[in-house]
C-alpha positions in Angstrom: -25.4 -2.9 4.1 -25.1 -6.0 6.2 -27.5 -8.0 3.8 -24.9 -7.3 0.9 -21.8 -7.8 2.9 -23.1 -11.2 3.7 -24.2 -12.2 0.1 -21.0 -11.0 -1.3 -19.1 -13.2 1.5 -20.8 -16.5 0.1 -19.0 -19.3 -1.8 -19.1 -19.0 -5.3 -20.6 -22.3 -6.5 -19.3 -24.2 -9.7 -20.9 -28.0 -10.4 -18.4 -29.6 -12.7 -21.3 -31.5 -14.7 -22.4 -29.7 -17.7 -25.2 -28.8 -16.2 -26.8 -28.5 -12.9 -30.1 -27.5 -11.1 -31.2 -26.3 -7.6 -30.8 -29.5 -6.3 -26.8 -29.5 -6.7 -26.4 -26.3 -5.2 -26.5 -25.1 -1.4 -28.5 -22.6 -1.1 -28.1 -19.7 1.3 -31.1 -18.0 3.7 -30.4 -13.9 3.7 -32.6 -11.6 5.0 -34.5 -9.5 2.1 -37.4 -6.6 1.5 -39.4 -6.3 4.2 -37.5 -8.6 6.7 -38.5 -11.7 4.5 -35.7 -14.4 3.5 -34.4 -14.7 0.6 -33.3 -18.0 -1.1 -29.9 -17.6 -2.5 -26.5 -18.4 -4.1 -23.7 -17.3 -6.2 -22.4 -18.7 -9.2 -20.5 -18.0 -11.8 -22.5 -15.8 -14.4 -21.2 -17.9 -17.6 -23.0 -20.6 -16.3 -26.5 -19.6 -15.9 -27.9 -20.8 -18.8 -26.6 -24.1 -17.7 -28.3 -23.8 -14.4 -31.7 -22.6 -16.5 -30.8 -25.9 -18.7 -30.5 -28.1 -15.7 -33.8 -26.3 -13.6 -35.9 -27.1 -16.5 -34.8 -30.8 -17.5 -36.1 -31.8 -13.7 -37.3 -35.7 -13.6 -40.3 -35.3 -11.4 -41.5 -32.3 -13.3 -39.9 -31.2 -17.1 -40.6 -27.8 -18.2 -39.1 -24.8 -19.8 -37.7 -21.6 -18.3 -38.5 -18.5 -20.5 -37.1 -15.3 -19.7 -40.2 -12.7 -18.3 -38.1 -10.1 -17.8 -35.0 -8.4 -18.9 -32.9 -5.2 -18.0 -29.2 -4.6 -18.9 -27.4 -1.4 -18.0 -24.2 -0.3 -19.9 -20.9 -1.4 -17.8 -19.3 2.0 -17.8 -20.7 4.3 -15.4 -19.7 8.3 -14.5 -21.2 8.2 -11.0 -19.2 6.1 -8.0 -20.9 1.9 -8.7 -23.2 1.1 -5.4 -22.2 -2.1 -4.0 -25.4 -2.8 -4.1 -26.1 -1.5 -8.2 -27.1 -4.2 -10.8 -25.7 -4.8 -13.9 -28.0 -6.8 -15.4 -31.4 -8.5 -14.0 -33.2 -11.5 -15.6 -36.2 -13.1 -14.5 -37.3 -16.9 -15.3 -40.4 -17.8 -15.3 -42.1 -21.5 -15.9 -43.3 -21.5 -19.2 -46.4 -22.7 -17.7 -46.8 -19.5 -15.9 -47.3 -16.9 -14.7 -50.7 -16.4 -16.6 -53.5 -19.0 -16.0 -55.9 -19.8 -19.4 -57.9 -22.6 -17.3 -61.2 -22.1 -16.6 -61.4 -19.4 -13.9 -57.9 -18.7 -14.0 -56.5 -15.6 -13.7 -54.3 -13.5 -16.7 -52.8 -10.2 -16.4 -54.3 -7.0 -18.5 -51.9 -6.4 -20.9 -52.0 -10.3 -22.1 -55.3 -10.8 -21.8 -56.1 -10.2 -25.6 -53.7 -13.1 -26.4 -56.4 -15.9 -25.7 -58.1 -14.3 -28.0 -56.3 -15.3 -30.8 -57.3 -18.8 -33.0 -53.4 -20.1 -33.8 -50.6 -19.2 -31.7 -47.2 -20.8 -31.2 -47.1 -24.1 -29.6 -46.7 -23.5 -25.6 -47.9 -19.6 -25.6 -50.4 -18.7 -24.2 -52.6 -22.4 -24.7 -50.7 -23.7 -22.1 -50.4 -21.2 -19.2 -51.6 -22.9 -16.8 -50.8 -20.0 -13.6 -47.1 -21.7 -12.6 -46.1 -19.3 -9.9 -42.4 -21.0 -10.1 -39.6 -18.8 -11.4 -36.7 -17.1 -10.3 -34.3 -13.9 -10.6 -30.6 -13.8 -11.9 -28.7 -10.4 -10.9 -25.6 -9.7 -12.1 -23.7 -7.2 -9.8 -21.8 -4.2 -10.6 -19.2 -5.0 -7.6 -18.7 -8.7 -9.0 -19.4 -8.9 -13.2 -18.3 -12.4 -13.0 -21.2 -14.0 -11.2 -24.7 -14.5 -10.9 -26.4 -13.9 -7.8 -29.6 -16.3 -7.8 -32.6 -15.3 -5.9 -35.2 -18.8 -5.8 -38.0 -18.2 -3.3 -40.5 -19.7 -5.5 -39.1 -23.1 -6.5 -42.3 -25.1 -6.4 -44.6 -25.6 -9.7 -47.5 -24.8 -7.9 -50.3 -22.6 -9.0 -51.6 -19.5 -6.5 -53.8 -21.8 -4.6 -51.0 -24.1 -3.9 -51.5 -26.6 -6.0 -50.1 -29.2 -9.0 -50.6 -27.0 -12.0 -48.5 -29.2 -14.5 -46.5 -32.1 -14.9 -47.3 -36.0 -12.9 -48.8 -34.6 -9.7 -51.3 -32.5 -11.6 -54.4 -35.0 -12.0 -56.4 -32.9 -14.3 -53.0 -32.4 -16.3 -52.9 -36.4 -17.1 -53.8 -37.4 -20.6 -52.6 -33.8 -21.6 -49.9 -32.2 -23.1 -49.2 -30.2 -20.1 -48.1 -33.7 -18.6 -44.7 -32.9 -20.1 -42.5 -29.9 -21.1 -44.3 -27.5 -23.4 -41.2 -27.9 -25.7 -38.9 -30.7 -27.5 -35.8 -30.9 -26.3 -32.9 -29.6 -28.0 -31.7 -32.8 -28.3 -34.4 -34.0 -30.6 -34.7 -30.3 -32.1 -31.0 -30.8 -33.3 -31.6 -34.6 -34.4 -34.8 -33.5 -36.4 -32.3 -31.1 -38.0 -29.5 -33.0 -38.8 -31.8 -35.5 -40.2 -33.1 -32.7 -42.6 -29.8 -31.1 -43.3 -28.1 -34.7 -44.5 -31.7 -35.6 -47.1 -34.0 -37.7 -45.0 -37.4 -36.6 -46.3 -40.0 -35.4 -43.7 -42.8 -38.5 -43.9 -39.1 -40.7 -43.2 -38.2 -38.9 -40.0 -42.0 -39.3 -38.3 -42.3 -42.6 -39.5 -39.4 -43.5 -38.0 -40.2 -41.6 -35.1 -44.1 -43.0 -34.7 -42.1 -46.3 -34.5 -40.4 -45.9 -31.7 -42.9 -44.3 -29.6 -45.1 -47.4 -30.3 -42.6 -49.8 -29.6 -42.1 -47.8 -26.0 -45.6 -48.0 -25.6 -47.0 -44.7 -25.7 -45.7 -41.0 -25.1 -43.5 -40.6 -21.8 -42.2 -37.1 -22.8 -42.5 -34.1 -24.4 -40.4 -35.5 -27.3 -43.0 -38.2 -27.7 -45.4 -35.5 -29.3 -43.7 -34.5 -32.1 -45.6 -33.5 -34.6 -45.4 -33.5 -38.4 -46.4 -29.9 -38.6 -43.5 -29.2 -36.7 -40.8 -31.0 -38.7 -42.3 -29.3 -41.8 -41.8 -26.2 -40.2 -38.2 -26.6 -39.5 -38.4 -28.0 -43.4 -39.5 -24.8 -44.3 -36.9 -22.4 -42.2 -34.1 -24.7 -42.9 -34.8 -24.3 -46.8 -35.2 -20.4 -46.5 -31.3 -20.4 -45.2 -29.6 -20.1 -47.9 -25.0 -18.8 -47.8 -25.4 -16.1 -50.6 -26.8 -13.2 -48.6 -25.1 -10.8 -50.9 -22.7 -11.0 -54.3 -19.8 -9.1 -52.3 -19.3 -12.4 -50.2 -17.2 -10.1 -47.4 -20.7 -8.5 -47.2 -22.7 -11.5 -47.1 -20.3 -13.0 -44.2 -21.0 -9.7 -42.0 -24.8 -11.1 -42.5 -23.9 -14.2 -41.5 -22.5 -13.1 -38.9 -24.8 -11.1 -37.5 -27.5 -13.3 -38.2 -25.6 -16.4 -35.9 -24.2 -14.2 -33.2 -24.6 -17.1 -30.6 -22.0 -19.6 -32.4 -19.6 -16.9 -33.4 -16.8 -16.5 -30.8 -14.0 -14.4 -32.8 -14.3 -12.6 -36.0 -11.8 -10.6 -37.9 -13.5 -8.6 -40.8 -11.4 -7.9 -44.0 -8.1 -6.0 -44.5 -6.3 -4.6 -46.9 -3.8 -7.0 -46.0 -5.6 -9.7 -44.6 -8.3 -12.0 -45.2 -10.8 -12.3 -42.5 -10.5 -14.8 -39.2 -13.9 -16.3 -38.4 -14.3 -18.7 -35.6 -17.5 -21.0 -35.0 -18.6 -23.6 -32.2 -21.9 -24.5 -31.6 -23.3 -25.1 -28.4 -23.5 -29.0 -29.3 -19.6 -28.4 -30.5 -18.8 -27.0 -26.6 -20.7 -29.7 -25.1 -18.5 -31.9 -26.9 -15.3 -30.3 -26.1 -16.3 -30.0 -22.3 -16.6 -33.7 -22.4 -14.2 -35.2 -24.5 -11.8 -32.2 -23.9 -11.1 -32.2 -20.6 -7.9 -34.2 -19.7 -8.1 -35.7 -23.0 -7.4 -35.1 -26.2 -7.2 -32.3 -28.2 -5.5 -31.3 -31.7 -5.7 -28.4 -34.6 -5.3 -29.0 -37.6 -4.1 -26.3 -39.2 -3.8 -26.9 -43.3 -6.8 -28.0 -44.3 -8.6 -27.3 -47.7 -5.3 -25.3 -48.5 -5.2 -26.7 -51.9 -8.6 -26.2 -53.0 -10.2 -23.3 -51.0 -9.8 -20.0 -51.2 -9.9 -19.7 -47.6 -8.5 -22.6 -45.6 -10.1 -24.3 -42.3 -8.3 -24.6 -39.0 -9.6 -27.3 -37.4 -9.4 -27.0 -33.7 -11.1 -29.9 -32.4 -9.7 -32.5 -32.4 -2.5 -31.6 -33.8 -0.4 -28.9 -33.5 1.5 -30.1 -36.8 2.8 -26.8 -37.5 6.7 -25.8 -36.2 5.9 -22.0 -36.8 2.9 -22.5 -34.2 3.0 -20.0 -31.1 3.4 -23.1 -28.6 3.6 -20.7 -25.7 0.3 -19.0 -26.4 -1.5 -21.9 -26.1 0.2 -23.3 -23.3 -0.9 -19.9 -21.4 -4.3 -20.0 -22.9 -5.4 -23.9 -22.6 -3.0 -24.9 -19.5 -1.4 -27.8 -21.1 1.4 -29.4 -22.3 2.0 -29.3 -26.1 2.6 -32.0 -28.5 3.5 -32.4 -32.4 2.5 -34.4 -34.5 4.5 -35.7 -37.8 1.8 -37.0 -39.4 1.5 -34.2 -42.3 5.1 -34.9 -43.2 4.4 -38.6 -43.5 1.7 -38.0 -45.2 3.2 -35.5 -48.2 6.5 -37.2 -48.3 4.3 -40.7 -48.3 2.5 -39.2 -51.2 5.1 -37.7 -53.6 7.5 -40.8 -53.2 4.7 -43.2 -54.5 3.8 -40.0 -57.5 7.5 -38.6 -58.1 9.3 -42.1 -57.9 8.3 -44.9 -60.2 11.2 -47.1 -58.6 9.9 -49.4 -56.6 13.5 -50.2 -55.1 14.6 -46.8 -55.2 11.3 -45.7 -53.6 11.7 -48.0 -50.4 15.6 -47.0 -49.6 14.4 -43.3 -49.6 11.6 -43.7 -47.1 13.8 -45.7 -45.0 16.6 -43.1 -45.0 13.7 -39.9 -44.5 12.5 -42.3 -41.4 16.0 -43.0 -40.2 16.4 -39.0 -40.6 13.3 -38.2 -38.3 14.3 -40.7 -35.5 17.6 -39.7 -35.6 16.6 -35.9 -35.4 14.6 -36.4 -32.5 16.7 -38.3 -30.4 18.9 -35.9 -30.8 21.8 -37.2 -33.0 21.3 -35.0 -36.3 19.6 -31.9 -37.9 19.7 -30.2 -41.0 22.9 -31.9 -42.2 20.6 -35.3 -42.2 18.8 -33.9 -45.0 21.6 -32.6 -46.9 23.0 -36.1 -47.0 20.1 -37.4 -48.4 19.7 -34.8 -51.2 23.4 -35.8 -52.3 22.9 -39.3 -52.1 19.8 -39.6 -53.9 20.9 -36.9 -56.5 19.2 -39.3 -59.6 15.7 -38.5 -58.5 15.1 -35.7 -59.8 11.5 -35.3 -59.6 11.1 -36.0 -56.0 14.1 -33.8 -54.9 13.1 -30.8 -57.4 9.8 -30.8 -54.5 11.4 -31.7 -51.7 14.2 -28.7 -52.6 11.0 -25.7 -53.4 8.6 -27.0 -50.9 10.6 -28.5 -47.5 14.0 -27.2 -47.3 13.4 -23.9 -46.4 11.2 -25.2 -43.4 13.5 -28.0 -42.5 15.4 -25.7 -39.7 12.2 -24.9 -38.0 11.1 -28.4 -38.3 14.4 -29.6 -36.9 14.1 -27.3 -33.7 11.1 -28.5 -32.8 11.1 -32.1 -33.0 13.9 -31.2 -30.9 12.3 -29.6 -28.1 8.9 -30.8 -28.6 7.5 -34.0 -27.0 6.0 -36.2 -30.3 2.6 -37.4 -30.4 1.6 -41.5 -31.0 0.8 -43.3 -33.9 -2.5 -43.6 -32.5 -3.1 -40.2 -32.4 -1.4 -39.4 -36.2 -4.1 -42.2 -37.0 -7.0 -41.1 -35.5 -6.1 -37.4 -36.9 -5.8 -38.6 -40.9 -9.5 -40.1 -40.3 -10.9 -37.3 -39.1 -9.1 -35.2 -41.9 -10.2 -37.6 -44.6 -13.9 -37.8 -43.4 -13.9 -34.1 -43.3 -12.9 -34.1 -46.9 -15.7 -36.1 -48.2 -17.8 -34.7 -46.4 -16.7 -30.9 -47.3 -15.0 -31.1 -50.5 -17.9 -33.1 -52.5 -19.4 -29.9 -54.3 -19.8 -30.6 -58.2 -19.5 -27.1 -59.1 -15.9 -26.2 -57.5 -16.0 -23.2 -58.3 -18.0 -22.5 -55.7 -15.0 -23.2 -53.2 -13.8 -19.4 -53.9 -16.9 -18.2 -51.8 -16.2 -17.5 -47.6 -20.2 -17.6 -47.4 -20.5 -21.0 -49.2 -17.6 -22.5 -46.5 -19.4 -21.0 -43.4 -22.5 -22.5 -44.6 -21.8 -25.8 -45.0 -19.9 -26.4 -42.0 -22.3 -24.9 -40.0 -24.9 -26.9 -41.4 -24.4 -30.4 -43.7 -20.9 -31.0 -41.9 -22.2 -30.5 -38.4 -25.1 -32.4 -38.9 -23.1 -35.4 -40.2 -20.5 -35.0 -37.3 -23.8 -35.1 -34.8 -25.3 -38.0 -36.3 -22.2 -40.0 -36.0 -23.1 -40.5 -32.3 -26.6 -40.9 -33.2 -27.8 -44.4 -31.8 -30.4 -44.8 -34.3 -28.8 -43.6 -37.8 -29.2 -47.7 -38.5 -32.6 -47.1 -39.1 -31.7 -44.4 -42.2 -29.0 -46.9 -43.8 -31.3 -46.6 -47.0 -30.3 -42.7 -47.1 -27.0 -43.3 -46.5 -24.1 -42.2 -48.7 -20.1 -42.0 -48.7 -20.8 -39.4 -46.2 -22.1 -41.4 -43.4 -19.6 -43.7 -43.6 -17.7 -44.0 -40.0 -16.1 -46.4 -38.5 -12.7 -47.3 -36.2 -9.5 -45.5 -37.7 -6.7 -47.5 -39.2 -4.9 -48.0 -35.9 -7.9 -49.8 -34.3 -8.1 -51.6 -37.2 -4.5 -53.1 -36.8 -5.5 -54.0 -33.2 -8.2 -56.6 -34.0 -5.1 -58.6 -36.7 -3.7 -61.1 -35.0 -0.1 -61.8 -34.1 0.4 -64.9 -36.1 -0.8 -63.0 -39.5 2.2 -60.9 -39.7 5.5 -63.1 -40.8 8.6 -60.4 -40.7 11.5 -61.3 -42.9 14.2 -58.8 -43.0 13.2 -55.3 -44.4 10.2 -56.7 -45.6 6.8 -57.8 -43.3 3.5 -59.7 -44.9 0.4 -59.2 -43.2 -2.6 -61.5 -44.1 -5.5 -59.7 -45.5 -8.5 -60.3 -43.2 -11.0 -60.1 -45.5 -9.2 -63.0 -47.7 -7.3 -65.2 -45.9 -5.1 -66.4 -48.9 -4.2 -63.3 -49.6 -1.3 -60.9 -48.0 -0.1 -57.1 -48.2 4.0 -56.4 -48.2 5.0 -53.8 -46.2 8.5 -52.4 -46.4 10.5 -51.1 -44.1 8.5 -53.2 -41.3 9.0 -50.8 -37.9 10.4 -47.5 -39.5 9.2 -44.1 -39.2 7.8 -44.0 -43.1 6.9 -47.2 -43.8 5.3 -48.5 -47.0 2.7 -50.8 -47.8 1.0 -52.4 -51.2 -2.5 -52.0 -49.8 -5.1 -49.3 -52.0 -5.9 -47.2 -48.3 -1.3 -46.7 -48.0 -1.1 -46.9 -52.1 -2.5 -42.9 -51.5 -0.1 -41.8 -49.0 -2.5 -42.7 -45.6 -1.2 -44.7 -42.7 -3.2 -48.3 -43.4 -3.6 -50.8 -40.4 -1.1 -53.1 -42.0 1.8 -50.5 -41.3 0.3 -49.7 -37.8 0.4 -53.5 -37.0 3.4 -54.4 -38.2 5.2 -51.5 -36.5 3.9 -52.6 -33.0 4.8 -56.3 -33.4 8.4 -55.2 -34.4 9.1 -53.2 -31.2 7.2 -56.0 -29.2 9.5 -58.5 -30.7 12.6 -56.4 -30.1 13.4 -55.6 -34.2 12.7 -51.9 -34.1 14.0 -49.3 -32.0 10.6 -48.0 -29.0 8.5 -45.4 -30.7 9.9 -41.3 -31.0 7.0 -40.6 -28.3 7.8 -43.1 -26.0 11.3 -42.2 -25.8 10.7 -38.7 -25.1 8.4 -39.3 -22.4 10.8 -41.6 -20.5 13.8 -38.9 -21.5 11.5 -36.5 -19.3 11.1 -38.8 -16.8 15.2 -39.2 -16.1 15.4 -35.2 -16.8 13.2 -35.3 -13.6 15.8 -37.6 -11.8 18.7 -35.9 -13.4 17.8 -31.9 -12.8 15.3 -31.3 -9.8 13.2 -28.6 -9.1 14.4 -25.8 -6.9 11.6 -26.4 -4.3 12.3 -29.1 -1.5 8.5 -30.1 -1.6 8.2 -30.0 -5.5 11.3 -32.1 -6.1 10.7 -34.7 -3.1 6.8 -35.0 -5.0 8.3 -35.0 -8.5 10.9 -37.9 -7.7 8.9 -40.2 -6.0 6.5 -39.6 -8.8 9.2 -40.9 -11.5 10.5 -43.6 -9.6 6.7 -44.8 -9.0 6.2 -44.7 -13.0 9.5 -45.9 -14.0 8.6 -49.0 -11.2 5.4 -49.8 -13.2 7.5 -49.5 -16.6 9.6 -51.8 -15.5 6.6 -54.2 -14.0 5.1 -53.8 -17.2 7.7 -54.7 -19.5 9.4 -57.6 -17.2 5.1 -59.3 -17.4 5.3 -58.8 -21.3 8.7 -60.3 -21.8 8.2 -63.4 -18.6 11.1 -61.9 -17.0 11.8 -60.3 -13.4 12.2 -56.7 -12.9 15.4 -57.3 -11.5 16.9 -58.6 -14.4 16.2 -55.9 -16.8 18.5 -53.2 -17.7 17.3 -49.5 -18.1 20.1 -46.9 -18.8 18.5 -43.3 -18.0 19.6 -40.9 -20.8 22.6 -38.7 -19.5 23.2 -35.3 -20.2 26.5 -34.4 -22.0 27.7 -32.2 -19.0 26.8 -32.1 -15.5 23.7 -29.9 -14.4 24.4 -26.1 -13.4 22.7 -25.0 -10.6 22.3 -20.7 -10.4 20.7 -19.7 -7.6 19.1 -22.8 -6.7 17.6 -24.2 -9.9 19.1 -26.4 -12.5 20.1 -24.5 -15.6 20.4 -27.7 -18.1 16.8 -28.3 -18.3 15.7 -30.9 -20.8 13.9 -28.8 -23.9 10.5 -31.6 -23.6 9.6 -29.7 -20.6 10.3 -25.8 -21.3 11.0 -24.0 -24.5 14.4 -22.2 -24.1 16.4 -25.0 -22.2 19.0 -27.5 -23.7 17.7 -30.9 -24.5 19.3 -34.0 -22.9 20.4 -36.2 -25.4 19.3 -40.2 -25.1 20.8 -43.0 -26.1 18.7 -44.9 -28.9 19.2 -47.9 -26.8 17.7 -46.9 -23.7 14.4 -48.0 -22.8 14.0 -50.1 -26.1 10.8 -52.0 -24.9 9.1 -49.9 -22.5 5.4 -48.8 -23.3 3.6 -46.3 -21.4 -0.3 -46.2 -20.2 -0.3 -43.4 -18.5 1.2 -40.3 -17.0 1.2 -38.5 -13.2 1.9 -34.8 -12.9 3.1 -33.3 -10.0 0.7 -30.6 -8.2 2.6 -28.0 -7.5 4.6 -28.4 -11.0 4.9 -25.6 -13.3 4.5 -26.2 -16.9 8.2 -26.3 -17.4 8.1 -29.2 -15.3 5.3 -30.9 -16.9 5.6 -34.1 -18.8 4.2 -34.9 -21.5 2.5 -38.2 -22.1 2.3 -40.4 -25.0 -1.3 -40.3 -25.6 -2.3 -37.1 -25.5 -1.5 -33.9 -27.7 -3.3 -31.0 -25.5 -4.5 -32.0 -21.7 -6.6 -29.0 -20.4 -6.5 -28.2 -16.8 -10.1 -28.1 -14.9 -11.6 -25.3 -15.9 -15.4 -23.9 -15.9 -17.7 -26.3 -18.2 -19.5 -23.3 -19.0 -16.8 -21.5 -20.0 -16.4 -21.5 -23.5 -13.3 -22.8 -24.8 -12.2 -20.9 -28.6 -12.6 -23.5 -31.5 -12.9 -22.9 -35.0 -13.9 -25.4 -37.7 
């Protein structure tokens, strides 16, 4: 028992890349069967086949881990667990191996017949080639949660001892067995998208035959590709088809059954329910790992409600929902939570410009529904606001007969939590409406809409056309299909990077009104009313549809930089938090020394910051901290007035719309030892995950 008392004492090893190989990992010497050493380590079991990934993408010598053997006992057990009883046992073996088809090689009975054969599948058994490099993964009964690694034979060596693949094989140059026996994922995918999206097969290896001539020659396994292979994938890719069955709640059990590997959740019909599917591909948790982690994140959760029968949530890249269980997905994604108000904008932007044929009439209400929001969350108003406006705008009928049936009875929700909830940017409301619209086009494109109504159709699609477009949007050389291309491929930077690139001296601001010169034509200009406001309004086609155009998004940031509009809702809330800090400290001496200094460090670069912008000293400038109506309690030691941007059930500390008109914030610091009531929440990000296993997959539904 002493060889399993020290393999259960070793560190449990965790790479944060996405994937990782022998090399990253310190490996252990234990003693084994028969008083031999045993090369080992522990790591977490969820990331194995990102160890396999990372073992067989080696630079000096690429192959392809397949698994040799496989045994899997069930988890429940009546008899007392050994400490030393195995769960599960996998052995990897190098595709190359362990069989050898050379000349004079040597291959196992019960495989011997296989050479036999005149076509096989590319890499088995033509190119066994006797690699004696493999390894086992043993998942123990005492610890289900990792992956004891045993790697004694790490070399890709044949029984003799030597080269038997890859660069230091001299009889393997000139050969396929120079490189992996496989493509690559990577290129498996591309080939797929390609396919998905209408590229015809002779495109894709022209294309392809190009580049590897311009290189120079093959230096992979990817360099092979072959046009029997891409027909092939023609061929399977074709035979997919969504209607498995008439019933479509049948045909989505297929489905599901069919793609067990990207289905994380699934909730079948009820009698009072419709069913809960969620879907991530591998590429998709790649993506989130990356991009994810301490960035940003968002769910969308209304899309395709008018036209589906079973809407999307999109949970990929805004919490714009009040009704949303915030507290769940604090616990579940440790983060802070942000909302979003860009689906408000967005409806009441779209119903003014349908409902209200006033032009004049039109403007004073947006102002007075942006002047509502503001005032709302800073604290000075609720539902009362939107009474007001109902009585004084009485004569529209239209507009007010939907804002009565469809707003109204949400407004009280709305209004508690853009009062405890920190806001999310214009940047990020902006970079949310292009992804929605380009999900639209992409989606919502079918000239038979009938065919909407079917669950089967939906999973389809996404899982196929729509991911492939989403993949090839990173793909460096989609240039060379621009003949193929469509409304579909179009992608580009979102309205508020857009506004970045106009310059300062095209926007003239005269009163309520702001021109902004159209970039495209220099003697023309757009009008944008209500220049800095919450709902703004624009002449432009892009804003004439209810979007946020990069007019409005301009305009707005050259107001508050020239001191004509109030600092934006999420900028305020952020520096709110920061004085809540000052103002009600955490119970722990350590915590509340760390989380001070922390606000007095960022409120000292604000300050820096704004006094650089403006040519003015720090010293000079005047920052009133927002004060809380009544002093702070404190019960046993902890401050019962906490400000409701940092914890759900406190009381929010009302601001003073003056305070901190000009201050703009880069970035946010979190204290360590902070708990997420302490937490504050920046202006740039909507969800920030905490560090968590990259091979760990993170829920995500389309």
């Amino acid at each position: 028992m002493a060889r399993w008392d020290e393999i259960l004492t070793l560190p449990v090893q965790n790479p944060t890349t996405l994937e990782f190989s022998a090399a990253d990992i310190t490996w252990s010497m234990v003693v084994g069967w028969k008083d031999s050493m045993d090369r080992l380590a522990l790591i977490p079991f969820s990331r194995v086949d990102d160890f396999v990934r990372g073992e067989s993408n080696n630079k000096e010598c690429q192959t392809r881990f397949h698994k040799e053997a496989h045994r899997r006992r069930q988890p429940t057990m009546n008899c007392k667990p050994k400490v030393d009883g195995i769960l599960e046992y996998i052995l990897y073996w190098c595709s190359f191996g362990p069989d050898d088809y050379r000349s004079g090689g040597a291959v196992r009975p019960s495989r011997a017949s296989c050479g036999k054969k005149k076509k096989t599948p590319a890499g088995r058994p033509n190119t066994k080639r006797g690699c004696v490099c493999h390894f086992i993964v043993k998942r123990l009964i005492a610890e289900p949660s990792l992956a004891l690694v045993i790697y004694n034979h790490n070399k890709h060596v044949d029984k003799k001892g030597s080269p038997c693949h890859g660069p230091m094989d001299k009889m393997a140059i000139g050969t396929k067995a120079m490189f992996a026996p496989y493509i690559s994922d990577e290129l498996r995918v591309e080939v797929m998208s390609l396919l998905y999206v209408g590229i015809p097969v002779e495109t894709i290896m022209q294309r392809h035959t190009e580049m590897v001539e311009r290189q120079g020659g093959p230096s992979n396994r990817d360099d092979l590709l072959t046009h029997r292979y891409v027909r092939r994938l023609e061929r399977k890719m074709r035979r997919f088809g969504y209607e498995l069955d008439e019933d479509d709640a049948v045909s989505i059990n297929m489905l599901v059954e069919n793609h067990q590997d990207y289905i994380f959740f699934f909730e079948d019909f009820t009698d009072k329910d419709s069913f809960v599917l969620g879907i991530q591909t591998d590429w998709q948790l790649q993506q989130m790992i990356q991009y994810g982690n301490h960035s940003l994140l968002a769910s969308d959760s209304k899309f395709g409600t008018n036209k589906l029968k079973y809407p999307v949530h999109i949970g990929w890249l805004h919490y714009d929902d009040p009704l949303t269980d915030v507290r769940t997905i604090r616990e579940v994604f440790h983060c802070p939570v942000l909302i979003t108000i860009w689906r408000i904008r967005h409806a009441w932007h779209k119903n003014l410009l349908d409902k209200c044929s006033d032009f004049e009439k039109r403007s004073m209400m947006a102002k007075r529904l942006g002047n509502v929001i503001s005032s709302i969350c800073r604290g000075n108003g609720g539902v009362e606001l939107f009474e007001a406006f109902l009585e004084d705008f009485v004569d529209c009928f239209s507009f007010l007969d939907y804002f009565k049936a469809l707003w109204f009875p949400r407004l009280g929700a709305w209004t508690t939590v853009l009062k405890s909830t920190p806001l999310a940017t214009a940047e990020v409301a902006s970079a949310i409406e292009s992804y929605h619209h380009l999900l639209k086009v992409r989606l919502l494109n079918e000239a038979d809409e009938s065919i909407y109504q079917r669950a089967d159709w939906l999973v389809h699609k996404l899982g196929t056309k729509v991911h492939s477009y989403y993949w090839l949007d990173g793909f460096s050389g989609k240039d060379t299909f621009s003949r193929y291309w469509r409304s579909e491929w179009k992608n580009g930077p979102n309205q508020w990077q857009q506004g970045l690139q106009i310059p300062d001296s095209d926007i003239v601001i005269e009163d309520n009104c702001a021109k902004v010169v159209c970039q495209k034509d220099k003697e023309r200009s757009h009008a944008i009313v209500n220049p800095g406001s919450e709902l703004s309004l624009c002449d432009c086609s892009w804003s004439m549809k209810g979007n946020l155009c990069k007019h409005v998004m301009k305009s707005t940031k050259v107001c508050r930089h020239r001191g004509l509009a109030p600092p934006s809702l999420a900028l305020l809330r952020y520096y709110q938090t920061l004085a809540n800090v000052v103002h009600c400290l955490p119970s722990d001496s350590v915590v509340c020394d760390h989380a001070v200094a922390v606000a007095v460090s960022v409120r000292t670069q604000l300050e820096t910051l704004l006094s650089a912008s403006n040519g003015c000293s720090p010293n000079t400038l005047d920052f009133k901290d927002p004060q809380p109506t009544s002093e702070p309690r404190i019960e046993n030691g902890t401050c019962a007035s906490r400000s409701l941007a940092c914890s759900d059930g406190g009381n929010e500390v009302p601001t003073n719309e003056d305070s901190g008109q000009d201050m703009y914030v880069c970035k946010k610091r979190k204290s360590g030892g902070a708990s997420d009531e302490d937490e504050a929440a920046t202006s740039t990000q909507i969800m920030q995950p905490s560090h968590r296993s990259p091979g760990k997959r993170m829920q995500r539904s389309f």
